[in-house]
gemmi code that builds the backbone of each chain (N, CA, C; Angstrom):
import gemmi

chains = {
    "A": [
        ("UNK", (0.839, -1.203, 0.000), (0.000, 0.000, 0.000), (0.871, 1.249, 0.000)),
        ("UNK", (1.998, 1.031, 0.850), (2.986, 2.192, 1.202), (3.045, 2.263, -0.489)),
        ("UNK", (3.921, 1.650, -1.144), (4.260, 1.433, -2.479), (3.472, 2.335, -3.829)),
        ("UNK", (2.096, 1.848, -3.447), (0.795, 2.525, -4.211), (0.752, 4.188, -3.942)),
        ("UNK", (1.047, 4.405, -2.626), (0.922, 6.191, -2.358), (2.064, 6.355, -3.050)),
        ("UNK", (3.080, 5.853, -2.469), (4.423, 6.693, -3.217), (4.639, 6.822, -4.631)),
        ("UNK", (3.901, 5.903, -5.509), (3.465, 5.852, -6.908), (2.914, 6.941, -7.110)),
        ("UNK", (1.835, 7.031, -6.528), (0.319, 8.072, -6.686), (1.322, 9.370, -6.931)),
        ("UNK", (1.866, 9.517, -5.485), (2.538, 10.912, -5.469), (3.143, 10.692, -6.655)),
        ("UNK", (4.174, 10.076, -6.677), (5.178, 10.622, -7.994), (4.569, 10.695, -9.671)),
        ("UNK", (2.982, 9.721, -9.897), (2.666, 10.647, -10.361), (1.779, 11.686, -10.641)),
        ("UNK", (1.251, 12.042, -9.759), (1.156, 13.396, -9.736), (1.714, 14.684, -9.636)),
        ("UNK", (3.201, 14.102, -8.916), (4.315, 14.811, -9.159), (4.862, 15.432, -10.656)),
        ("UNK", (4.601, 14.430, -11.340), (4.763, 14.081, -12.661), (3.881, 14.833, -13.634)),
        ("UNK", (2.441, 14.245, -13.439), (1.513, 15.388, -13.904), (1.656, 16.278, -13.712)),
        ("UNK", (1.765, 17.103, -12.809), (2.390, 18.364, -12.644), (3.128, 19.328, -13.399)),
        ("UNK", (4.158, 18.622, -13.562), (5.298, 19.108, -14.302), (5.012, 18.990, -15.871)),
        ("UNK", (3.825, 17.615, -16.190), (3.758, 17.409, -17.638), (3.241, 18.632, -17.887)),
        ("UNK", (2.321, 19.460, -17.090), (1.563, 20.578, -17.184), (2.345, 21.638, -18.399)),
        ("UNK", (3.353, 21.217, -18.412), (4.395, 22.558, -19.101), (4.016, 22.289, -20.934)),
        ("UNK", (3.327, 21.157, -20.901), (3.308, 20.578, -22.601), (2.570, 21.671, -23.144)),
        ("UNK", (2.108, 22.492, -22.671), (0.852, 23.251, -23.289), (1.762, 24.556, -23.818)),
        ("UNK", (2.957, 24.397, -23.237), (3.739, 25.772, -23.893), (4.735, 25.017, -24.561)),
        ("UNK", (5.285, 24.072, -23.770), (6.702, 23.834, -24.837), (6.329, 22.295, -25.924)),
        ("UNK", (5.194, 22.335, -25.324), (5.225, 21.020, -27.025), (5.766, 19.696, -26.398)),
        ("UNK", (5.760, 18.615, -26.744), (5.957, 17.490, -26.197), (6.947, 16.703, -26.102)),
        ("UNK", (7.805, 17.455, -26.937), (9.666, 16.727, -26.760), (10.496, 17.440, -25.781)),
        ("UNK", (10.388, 18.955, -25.890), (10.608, 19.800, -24.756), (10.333, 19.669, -23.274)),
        ("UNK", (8.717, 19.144, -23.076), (8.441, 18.646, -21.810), (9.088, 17.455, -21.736)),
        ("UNK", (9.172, 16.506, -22.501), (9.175, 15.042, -21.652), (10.661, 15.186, -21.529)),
        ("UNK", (11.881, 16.464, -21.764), (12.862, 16.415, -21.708), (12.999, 17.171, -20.082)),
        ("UNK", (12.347, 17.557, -19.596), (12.149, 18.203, -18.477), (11.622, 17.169, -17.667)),
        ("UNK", (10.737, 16.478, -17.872), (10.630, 15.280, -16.577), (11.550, 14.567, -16.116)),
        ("UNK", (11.502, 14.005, -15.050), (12.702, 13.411, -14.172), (11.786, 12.487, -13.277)),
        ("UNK", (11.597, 11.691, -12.955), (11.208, 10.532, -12.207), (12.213, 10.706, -11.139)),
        ("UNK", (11.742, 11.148, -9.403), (12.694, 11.051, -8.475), (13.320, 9.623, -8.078)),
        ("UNK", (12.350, 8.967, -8.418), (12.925, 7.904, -7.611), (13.172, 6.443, -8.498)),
        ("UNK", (13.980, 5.359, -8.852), (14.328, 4.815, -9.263), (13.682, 3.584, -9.597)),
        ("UNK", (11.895, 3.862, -10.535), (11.201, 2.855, -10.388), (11.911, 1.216, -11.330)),
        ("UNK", (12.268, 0.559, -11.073), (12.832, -0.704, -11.433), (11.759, -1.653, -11.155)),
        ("UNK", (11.867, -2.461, -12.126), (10.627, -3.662, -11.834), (9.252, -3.163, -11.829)),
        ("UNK", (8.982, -2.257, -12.266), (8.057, -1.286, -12.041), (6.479, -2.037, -13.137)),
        ("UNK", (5.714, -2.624, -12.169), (4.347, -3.579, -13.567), (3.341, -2.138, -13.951)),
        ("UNK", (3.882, -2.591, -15.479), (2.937, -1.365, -16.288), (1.874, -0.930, -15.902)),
        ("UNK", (1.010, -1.967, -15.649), (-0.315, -1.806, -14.862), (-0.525, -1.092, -13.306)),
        ("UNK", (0.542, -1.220, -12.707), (0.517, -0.672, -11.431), (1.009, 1.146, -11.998)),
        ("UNK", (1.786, 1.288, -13.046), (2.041, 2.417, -13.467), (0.773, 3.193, -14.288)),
        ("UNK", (0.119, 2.098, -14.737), (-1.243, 2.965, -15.901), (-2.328, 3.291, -14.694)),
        ("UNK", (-2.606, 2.122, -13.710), (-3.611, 2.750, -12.586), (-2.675, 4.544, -11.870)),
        ("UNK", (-1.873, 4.656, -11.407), (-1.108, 5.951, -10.704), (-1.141, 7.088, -11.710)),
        ("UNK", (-1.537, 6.674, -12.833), (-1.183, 8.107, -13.870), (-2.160, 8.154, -14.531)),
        ("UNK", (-3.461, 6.979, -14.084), (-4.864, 7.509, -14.123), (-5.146, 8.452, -13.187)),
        ("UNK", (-5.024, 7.770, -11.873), (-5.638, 8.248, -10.792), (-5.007, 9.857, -10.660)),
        ("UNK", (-3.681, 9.907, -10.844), (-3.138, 11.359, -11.068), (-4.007, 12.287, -11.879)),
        ("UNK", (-3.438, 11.689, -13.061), (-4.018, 13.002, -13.864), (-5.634, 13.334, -13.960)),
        ("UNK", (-5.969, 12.048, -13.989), (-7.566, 12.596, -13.355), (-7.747, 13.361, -12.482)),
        ("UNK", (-7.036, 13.397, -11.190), (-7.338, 14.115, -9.842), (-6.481, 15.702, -10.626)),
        ("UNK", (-5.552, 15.715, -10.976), (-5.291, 17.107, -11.485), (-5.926, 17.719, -12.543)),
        ("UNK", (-6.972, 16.927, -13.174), (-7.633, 17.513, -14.300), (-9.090, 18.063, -13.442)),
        ("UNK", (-9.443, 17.507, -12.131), (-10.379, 17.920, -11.714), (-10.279, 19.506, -11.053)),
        ("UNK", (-8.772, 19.185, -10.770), (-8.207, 20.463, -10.093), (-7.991, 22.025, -11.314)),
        ("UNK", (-8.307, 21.317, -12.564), (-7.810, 22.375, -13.343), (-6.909, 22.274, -14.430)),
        ("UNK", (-6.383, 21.071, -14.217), (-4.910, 21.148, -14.865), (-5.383, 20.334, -16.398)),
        ("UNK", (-4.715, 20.334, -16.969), (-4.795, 19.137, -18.489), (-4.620, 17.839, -17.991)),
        ("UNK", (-5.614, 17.456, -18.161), (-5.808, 15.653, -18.367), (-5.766, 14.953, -20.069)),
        ("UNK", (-4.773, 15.571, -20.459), (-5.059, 14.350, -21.913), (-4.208, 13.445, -22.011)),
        ("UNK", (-4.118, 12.261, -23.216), (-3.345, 11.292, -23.658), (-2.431, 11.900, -23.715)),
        ("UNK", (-1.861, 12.758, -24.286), (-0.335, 13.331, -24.201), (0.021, 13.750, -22.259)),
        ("UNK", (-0.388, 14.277, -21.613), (-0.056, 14.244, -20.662), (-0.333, 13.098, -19.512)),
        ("UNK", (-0.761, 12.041, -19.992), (-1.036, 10.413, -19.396), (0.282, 10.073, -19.480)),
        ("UNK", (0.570, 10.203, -21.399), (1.419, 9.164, -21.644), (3.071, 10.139, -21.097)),
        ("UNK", (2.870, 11.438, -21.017), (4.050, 11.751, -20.358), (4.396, 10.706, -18.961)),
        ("UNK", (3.489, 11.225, -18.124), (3.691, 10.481, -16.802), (3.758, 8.963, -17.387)),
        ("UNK", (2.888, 8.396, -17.703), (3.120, 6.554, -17.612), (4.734, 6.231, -18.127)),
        ("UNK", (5.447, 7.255, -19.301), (6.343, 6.799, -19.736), (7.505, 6.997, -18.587)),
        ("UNK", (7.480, 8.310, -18.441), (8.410, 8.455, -17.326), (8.621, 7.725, -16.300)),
        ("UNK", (7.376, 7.669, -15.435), (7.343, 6.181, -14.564), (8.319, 4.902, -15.486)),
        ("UNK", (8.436, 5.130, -16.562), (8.660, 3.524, -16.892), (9.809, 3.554, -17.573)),
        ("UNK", (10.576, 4.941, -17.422), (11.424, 5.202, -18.178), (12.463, 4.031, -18.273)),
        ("UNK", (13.004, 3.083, -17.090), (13.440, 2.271, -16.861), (13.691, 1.327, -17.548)),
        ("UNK", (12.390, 0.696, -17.980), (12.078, -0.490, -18.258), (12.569, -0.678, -19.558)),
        ("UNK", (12.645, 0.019, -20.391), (13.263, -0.516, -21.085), (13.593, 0.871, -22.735)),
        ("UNK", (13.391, 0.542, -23.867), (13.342, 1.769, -25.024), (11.846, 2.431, -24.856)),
        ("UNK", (11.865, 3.582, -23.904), (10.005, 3.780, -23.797), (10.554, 5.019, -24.991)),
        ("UNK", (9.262, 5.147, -25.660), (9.053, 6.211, -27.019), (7.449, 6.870, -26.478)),
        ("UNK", (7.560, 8.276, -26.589), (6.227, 8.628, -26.661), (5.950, 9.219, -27.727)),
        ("UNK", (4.871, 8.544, -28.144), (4.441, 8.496, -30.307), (3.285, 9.774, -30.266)),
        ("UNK", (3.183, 9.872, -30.935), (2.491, 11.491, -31.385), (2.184, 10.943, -32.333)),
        ("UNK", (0.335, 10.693, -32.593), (0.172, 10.639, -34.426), (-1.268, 11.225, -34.793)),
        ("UNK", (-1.767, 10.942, -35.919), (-3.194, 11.559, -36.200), (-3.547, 11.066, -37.107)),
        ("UNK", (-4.799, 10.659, -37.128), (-6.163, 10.137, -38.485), (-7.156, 11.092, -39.198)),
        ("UNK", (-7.631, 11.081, -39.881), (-8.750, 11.909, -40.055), (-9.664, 11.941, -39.291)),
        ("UNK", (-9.869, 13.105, -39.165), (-11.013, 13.876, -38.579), (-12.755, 12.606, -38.077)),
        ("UNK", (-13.203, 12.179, -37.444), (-14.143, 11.706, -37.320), (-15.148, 12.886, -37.768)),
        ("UNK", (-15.087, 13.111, -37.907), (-16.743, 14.897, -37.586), (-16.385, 15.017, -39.423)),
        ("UNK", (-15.781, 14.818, -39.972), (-15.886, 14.995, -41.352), (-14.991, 16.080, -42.245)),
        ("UNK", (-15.064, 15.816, -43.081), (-14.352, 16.556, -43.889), (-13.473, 17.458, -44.061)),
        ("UNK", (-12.526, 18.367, -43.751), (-11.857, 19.599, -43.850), (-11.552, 19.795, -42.538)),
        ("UNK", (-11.625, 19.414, -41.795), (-11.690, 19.273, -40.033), (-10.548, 18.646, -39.631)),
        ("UNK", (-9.777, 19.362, -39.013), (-8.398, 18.836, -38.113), (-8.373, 17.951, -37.728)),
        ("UNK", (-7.554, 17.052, -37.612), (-7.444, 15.601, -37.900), (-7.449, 15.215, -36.489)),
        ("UNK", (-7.676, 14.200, -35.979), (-7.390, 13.756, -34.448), (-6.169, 13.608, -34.375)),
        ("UNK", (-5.520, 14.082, -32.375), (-4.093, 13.509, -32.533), (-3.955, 12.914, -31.178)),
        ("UNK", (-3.518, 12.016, -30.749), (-3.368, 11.051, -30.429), (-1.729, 10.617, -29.319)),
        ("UNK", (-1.403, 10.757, -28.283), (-0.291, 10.075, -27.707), (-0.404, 8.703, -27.230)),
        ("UNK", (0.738, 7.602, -27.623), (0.915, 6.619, -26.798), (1.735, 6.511, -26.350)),
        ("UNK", (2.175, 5.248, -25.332), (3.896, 5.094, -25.281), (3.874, 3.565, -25.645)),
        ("UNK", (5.231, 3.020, -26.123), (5.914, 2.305, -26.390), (6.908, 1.550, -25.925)),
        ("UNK", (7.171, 0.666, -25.556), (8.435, 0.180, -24.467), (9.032, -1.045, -24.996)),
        ("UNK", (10.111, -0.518, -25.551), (10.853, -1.604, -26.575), (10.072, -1.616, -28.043)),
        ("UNK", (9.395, -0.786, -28.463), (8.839, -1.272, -29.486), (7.207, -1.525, -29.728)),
        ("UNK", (6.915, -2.227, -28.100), (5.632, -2.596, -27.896), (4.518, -1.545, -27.318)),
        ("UNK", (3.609, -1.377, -28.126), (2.443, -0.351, -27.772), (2.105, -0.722, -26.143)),
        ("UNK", (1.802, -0.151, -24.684), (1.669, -0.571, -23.489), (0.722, 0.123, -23.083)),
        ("UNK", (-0.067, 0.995, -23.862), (-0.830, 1.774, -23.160), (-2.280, 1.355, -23.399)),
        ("UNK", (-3.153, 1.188, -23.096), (-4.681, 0.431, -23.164), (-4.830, -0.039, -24.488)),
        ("UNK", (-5.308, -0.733, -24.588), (-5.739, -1.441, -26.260), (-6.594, -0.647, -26.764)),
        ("UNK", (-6.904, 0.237, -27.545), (-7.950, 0.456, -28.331), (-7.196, 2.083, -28.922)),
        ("UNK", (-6.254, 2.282, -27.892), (-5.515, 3.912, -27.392), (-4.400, 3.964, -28.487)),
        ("UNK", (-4.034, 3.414, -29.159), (-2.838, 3.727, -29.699), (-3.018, 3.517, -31.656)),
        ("UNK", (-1.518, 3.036, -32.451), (-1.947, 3.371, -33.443), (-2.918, 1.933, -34.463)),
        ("UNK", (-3.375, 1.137, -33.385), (-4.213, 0.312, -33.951), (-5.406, 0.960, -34.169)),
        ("UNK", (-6.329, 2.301, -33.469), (-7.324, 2.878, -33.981), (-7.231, 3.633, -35.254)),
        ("UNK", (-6.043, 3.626, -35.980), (-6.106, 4.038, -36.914), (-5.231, 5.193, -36.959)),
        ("UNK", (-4.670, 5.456, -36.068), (-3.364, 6.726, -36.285), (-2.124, 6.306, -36.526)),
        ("UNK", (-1.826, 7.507, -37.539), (-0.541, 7.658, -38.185), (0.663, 8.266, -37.400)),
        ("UNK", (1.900, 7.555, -36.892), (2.672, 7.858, -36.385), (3.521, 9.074, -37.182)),
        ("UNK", (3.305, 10.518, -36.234), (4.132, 11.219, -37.009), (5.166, 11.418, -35.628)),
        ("UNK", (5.379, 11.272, -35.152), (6.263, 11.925, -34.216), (6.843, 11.122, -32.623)),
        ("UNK", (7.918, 10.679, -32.849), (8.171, 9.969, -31.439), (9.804, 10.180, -30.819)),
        ("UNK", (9.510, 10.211, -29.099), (10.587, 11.377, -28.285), (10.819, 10.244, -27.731)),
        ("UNK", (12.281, 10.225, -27.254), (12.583, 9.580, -26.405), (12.058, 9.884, -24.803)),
        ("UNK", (12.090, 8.791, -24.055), (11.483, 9.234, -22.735), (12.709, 8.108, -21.708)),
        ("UNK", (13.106, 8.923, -20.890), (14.114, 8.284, -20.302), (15.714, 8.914, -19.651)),
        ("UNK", (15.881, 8.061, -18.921), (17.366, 8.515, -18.485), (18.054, 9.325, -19.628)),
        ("UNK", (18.582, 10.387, -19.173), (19.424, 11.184, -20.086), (20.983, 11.635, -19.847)),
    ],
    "B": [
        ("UNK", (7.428, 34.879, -48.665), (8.458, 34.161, -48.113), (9.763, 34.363, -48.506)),
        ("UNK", (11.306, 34.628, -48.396), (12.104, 35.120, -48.953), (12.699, 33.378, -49.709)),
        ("UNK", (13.933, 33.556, -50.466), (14.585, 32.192, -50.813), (15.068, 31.353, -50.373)),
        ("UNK", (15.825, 32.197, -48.978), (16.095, 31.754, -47.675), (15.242, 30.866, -46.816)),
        ("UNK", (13.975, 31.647, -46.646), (13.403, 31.192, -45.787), (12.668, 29.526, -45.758)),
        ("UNK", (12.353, 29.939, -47.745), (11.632, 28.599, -48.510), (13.129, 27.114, -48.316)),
        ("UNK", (13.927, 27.739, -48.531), (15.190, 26.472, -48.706), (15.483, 26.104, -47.052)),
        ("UNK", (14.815, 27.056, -46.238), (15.236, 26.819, -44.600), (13.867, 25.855, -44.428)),
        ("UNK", (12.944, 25.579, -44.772), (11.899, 24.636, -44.677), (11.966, 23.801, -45.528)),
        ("UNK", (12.604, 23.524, -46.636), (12.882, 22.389, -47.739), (14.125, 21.686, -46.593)),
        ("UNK", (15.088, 22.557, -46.089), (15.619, 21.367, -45.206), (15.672, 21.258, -44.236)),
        ("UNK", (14.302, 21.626, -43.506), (13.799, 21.159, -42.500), (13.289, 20.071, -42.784)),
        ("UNK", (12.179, 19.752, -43.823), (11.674, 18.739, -44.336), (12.343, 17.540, -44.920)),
        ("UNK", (13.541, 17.957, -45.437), (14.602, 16.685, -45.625), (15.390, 15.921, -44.654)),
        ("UNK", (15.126, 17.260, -43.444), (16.319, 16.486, -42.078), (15.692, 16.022, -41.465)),
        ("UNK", (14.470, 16.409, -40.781), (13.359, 15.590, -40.157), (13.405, 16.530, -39.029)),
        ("UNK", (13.917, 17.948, -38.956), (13.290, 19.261, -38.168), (11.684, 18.902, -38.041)),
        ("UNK", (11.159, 19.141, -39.654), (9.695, 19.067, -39.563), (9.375, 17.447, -40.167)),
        ("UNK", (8.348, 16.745, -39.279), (8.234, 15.474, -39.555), (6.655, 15.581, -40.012)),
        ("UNK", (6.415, 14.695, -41.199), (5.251, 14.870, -41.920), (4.546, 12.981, -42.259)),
        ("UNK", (3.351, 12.888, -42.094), (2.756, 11.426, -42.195), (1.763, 12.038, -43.408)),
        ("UNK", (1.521, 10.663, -43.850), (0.077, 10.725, -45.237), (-1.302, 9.868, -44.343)),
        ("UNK", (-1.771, 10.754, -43.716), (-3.132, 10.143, -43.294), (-3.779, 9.138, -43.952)),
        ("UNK", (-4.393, 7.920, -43.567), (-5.708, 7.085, -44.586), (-6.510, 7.763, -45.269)),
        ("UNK", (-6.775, 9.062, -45.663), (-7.876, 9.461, -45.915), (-7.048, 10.429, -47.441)),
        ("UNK", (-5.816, 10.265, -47.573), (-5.048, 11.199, -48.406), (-4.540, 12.657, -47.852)),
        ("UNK", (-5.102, 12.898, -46.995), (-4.403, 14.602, -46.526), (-3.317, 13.699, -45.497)),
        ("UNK", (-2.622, 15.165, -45.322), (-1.332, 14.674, -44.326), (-1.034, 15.523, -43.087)),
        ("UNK", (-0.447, 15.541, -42.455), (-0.249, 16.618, -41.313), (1.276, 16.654, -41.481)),
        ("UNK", (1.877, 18.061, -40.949), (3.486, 18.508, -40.772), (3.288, 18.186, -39.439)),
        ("UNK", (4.618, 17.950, -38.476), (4.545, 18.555, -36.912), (6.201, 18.946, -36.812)),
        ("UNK", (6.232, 19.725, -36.070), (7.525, 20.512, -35.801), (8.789, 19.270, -34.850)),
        ("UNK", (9.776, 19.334, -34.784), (10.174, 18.295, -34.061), (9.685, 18.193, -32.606)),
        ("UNK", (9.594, 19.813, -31.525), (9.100, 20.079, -30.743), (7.837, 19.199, -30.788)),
        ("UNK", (7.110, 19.201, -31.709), (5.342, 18.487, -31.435), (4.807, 19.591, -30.820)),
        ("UNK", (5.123, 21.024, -31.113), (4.403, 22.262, -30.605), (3.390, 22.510, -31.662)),
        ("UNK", (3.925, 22.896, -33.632), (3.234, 23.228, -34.124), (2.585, 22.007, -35.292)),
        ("UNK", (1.460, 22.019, -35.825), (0.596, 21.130, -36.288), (0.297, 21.631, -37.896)),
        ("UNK", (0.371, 21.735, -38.918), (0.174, 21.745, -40.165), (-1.001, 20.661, -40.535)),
        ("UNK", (-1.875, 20.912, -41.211), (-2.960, 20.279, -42.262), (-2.942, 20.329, -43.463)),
        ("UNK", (-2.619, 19.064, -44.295), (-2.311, 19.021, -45.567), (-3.492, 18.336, -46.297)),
        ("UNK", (-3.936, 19.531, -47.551), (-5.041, 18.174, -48.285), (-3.827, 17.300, -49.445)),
        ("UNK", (-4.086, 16.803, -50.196), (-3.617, 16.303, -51.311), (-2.645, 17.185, -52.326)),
        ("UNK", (-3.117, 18.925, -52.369), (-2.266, 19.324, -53.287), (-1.088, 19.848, -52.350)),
        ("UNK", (-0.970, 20.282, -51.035), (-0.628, 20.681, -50.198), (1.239, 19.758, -49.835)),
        ("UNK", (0.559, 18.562, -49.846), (0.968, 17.353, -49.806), (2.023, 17.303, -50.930)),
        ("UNK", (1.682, 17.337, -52.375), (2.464, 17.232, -53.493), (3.629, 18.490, -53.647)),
        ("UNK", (3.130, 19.692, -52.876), (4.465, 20.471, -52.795), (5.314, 20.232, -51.672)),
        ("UNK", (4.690, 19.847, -50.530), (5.548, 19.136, -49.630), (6.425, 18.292, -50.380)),
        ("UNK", (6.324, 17.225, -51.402), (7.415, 16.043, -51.811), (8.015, 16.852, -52.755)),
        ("UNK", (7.578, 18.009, -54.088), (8.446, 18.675, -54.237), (9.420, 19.695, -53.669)),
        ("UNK", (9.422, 20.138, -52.705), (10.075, 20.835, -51.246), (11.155, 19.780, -51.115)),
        ("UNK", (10.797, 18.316, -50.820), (11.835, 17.405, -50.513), (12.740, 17.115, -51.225)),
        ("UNK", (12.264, 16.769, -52.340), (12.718, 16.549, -53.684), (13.800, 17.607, -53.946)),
        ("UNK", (13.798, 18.774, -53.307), (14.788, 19.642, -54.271), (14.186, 20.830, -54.392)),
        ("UNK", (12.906, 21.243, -54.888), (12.565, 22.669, -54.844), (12.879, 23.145, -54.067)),
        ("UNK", (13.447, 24.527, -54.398), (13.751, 25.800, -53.722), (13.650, 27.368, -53.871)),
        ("UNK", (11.904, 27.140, -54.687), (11.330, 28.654, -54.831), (10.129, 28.326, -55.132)),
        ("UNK", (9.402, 29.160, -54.854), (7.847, 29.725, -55.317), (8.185, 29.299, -56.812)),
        ("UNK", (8.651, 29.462, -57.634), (8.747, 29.559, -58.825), (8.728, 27.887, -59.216)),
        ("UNK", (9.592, 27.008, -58.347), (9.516, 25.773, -58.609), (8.422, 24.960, -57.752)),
        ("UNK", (7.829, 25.323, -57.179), (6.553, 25.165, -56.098), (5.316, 24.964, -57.425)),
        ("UNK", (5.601, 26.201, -58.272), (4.215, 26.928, -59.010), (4.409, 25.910, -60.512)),
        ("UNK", (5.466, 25.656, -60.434), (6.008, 24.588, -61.922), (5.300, 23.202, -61.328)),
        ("UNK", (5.496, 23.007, -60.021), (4.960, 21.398, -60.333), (3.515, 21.477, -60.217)),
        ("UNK", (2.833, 22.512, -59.625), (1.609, 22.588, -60.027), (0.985, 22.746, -61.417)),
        ("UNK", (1.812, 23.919, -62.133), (0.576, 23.617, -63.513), (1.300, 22.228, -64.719)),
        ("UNK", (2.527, 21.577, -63.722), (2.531, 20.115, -64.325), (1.616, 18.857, -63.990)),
        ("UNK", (1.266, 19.347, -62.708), (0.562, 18.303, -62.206), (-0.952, 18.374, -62.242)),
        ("UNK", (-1.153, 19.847, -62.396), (-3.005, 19.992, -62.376), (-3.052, 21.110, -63.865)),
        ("UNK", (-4.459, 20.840, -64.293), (-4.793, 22.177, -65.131), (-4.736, 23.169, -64.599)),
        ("UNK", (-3.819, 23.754, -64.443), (-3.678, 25.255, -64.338), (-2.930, 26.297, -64.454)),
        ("UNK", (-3.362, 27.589, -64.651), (-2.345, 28.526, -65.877), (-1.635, 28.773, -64.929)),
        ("UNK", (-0.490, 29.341, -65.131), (0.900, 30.035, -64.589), (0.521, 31.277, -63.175)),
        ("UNK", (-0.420, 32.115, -63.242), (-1.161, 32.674, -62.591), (-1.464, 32.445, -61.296)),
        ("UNK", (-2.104, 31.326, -61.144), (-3.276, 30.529, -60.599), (-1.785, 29.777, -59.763)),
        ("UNK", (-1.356, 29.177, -60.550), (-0.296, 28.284, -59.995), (0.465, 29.292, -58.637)),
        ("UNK", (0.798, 30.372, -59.653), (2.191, 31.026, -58.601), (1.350, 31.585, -57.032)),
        ("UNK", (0.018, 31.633, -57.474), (-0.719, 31.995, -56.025), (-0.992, 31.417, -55.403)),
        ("UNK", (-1.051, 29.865, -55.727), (-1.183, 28.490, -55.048), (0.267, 28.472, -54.348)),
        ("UNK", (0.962, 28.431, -54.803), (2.412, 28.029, -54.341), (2.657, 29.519, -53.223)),
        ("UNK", (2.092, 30.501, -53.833), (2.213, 31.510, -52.842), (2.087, 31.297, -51.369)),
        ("UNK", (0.051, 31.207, -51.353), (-0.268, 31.241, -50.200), (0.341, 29.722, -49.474)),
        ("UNK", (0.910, 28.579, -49.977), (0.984, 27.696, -49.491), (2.387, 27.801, -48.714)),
        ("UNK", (3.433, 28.439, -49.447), (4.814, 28.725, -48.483), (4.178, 29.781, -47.490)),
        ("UNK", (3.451, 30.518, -47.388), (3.107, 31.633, -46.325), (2.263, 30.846, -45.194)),
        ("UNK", (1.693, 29.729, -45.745), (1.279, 29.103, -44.739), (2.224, 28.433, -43.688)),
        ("UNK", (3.081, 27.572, -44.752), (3.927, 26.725, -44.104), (5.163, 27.777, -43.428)),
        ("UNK", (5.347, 28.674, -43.789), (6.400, 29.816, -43.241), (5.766, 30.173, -41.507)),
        ("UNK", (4.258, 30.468, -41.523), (3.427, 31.052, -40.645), (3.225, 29.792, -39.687)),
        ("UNK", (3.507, 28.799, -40.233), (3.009, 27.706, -38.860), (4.595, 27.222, -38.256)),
        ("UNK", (5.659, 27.312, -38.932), (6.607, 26.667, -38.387), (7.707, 28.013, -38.689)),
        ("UNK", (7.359, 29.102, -38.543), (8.494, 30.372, -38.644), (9.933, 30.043, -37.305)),
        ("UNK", (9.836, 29.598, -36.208), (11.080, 29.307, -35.939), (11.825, 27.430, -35.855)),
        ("UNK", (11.394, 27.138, -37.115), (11.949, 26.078, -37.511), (13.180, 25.780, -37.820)),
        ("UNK", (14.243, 25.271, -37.640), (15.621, 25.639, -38.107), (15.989, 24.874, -39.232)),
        ("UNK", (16.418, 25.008, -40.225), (16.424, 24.067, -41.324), (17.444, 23.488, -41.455)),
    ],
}
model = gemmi.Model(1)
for chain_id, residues in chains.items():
    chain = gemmi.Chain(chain_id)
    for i, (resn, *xyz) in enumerate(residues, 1):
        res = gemmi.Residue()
        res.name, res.seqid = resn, gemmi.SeqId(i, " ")
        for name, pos in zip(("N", "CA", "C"), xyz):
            atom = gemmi.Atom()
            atom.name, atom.element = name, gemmi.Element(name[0])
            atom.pos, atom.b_iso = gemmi.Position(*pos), 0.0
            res.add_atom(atom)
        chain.add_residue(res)
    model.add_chain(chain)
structure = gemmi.Structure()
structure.add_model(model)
structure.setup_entities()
């Protein structure tokens, strides 16, 4: 349980700081995150529940709750584990025609999409853009 | 846009400064390496983007592959190619090429 708070905090710690994506864009931020503490062994799932529960609770507070600022925190948490990538992509527009295209963050770890099934570029998005996330 | 500025986004677009996908639907999107700024490409938009890559390096060669590629007079062309570098100048102006 101890384990689960100290998660929670860090990320919300995390969310926090992802907060900055809204000015510097998403390679800039995730170059500014830092994970304090040295998650190793760290189960994805115990990382996707903490950076729900985060960024939800800071989106209630005000702050940005989107997939790009999820997948900041989940990656960072996981920076560890192994090649994490956070992918940036976009499909056409659902609403139709001439309409800005959807865009979309996941993360990646080694290669492998880790973030909910339905969330990434199996719905149909085009990978334009992916940052490293990790020890630097 | 000056000559400068057009050849400072032709190699942005060749180095991968600005990174660009072809949507399922035929339009495409630019994004800056940052992932700050966002470009919307339909189809013709798109075709000066690959001439940009390819090597163009003016309005003048922007406006050539248009009235090669579509019916249209010399005119028509150079204002296509116009507003389209002023676009792409206006969404990614501190891009480094």
């Amino acid at each position: 349980v101890a384990r689960q708070i100290v998660l929670f905090l860090e990320a919300l710690r995390l969310a926090w700081q992802a907060q900055a994506v809204r000015k510097l864009g998403p390679a800039e931020a995730a170059g500014r995150l830092a994970p304090v503490l040295p998650w190793r062994d760290l189960d994805p799932d115990d990382a996707l529940r903490a950076t729900a529960r985060a960024c939800s609770r800071l989106g209630r507070l005000g702050g940005l709750d989107s997939c790009l600022v999820r997948s900041l925190v989940f990656g960072s948490l996981m920076a560890r584990a192994g090649e994490v990538r956070l992918r940036v992509g976009f499909r056409p527009s659902a609403a139709g025609d001439g309409d800005r295209p959807d865009g979309h963050a996941w993360v990646t770890i080694d290669g492998a999409v880790v973030t909910p099934v339905g969330q990434g570029p199996e719905s149909g998005f085009t990978e334009v853009l992916a940052v490293p996330l990790g020890p630097r | 846009l000056s000559p400068s500025d057009v050849k400072r986004l032709a190699t942005a677009l060749r180095g991968g400064d600005l990174a660009w996908a072809r949507l399922e639907d035929g339009t495409a999107v630019i994004v800056d390496a940052r992932g700050q700024n966002v470009l919307t490409l339909n189809e013709t938009g798109l075709l000066l983007v690959d001439a940009l890559r390819q090597g163009a390096a003016s309005e003048e060669d922007l406006a050539a592959t248009l009235v090669r590629s579509y019916e249209v007079d010399a005119a028509t062309a150079a204002a296509d190619a116009r507003a389209f570098l002023e676009r792409l100048g206006s969404a990614f102006a501190g891009t480094a090429g």
